[in-house]
N, C-alpha and C positions, 0 to 999 in steps of 0.2 A: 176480054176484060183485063189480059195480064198487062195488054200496054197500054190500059191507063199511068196519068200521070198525075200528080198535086202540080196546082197551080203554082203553087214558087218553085217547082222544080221546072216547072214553063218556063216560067219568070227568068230564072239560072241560065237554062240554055241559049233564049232568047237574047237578053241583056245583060248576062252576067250578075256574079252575086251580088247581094249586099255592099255598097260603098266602093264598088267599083264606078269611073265615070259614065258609062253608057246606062247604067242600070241608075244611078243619081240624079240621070234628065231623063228617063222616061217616068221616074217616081215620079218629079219635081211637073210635067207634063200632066199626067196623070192627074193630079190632084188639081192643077187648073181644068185641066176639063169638067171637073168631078164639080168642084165650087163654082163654075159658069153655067153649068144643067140645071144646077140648084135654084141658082138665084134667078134664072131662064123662067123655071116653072113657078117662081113664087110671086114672081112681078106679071107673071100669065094669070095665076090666080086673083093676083091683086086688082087685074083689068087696065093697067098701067104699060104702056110705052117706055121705051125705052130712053125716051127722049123727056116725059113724067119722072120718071124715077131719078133722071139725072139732075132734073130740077130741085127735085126737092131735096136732094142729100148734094146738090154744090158741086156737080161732075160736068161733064160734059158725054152727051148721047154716045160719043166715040168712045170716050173709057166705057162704060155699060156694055156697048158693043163689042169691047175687045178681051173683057172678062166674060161674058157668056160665051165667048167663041174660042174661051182657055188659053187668050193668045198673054194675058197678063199674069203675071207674078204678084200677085195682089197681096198685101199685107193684112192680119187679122183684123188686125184694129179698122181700116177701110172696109173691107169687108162688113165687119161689125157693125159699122156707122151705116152702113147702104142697106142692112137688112134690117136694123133697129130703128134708124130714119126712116127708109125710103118705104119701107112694105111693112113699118109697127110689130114688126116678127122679131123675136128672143134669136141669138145665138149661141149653141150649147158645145162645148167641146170637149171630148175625154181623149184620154191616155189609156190605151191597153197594152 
């Protein structure tokens, strides 16, 4: 048990700290994956294709395709448009 570690101390050694550039793209990574999962399982809920969803919110099946696969740097406000158009689902965001 003594060598356990906290996760950002992983994080540190792996990627370096805070605001350093390697640790800035695997955040910036990171959170595309994280919002591509998301929107994966809501348009899976919704019983909707990927190729549906792009219809209705104005995309094209390729962009859907390349945010569920965290390869896009997606902006909130698209985002926001894709899950409040495309799957009638609220977007909530906090700050801690």
């Amino acid at each position: 048990m003594k060598k356990l570690t906290s996760f950002e101390n992983h994080l540190n050694k792996q990627y370096g700290k805070k605001g350093t550039s390697k640790r800035d793209k695997f955040e910036s990574e990171s959170l595309a994956f994280r919002l591509g999962e998301m929107l994966k399982e809501e348009r899976k809920k919704a019983k909707l294709t990927q190729e549906e969803l792009a219809e209705k919110t104005g995309t094209k099946k390729s962009y859907i395709s390349r945010i569920e696969a965290g390869k896009s740097d997606i902006q909130i406000s698209t985002f926001s448009r894709i899950i409040e158009i495309g799957l009638n689902k609220r977007v909530n965001i906090s700050i801690s």
